[in-house]
N, C-alpha and C positions, 0 to 999 in steps of 0.2 A: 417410717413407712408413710409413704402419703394418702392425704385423704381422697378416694377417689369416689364417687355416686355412681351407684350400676345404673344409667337411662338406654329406656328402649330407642333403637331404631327408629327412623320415620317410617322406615320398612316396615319395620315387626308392627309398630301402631296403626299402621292402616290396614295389616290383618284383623286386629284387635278389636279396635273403635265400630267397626258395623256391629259386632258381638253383644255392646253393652247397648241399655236403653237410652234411648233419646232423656233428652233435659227436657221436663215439663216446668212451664211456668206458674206457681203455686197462688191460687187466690186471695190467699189468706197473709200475702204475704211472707215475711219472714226473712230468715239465714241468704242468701244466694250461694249457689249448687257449688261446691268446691271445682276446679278441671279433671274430669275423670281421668286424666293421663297423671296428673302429678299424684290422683289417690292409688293409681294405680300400679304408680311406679314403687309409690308407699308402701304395699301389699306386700311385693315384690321381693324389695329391701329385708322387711321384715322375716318372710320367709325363706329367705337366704341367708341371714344371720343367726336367725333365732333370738333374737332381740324381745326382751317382753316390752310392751307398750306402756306400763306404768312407768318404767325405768325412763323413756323418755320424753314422759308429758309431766312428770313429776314439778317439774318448774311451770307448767301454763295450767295445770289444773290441779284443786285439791285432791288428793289420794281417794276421799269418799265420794268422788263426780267417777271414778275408775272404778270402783266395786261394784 
């Protein structure tokens, strides 16, 4: 079977994107804001698989950063 990523539309995204909140730029510094399209595609994925999220962060973070 091949590997295939469900991505939205530009279509479907430019319903979408008014929806979520604007990117503030944080004083304090810090992380920079991940693309809300690629976390959102992320959601997505998840909820169409049923995937737990430990299963596949288990390699980029300790198990105890997940509980």
């Amino acid at each position: 079977m091949a590997k295939t990523r469900w991505i939205l539309t530009d279509e479907q995204w430019k319903k979408i994107e008014p929806l979520l909140p604007k990117p503030s730029k944080s004083k304090r510094g810090g992380r920079p804001r991940a693309d809300n399209r690629r976390v959102f595609e992320g959601i997505l994925w998840i909820l169409r698989t049923g995937a737990m999220t430990a299963t596949h962060c288990v390699n980029v973070w300790p198990v105890k950063a997940l509980n």
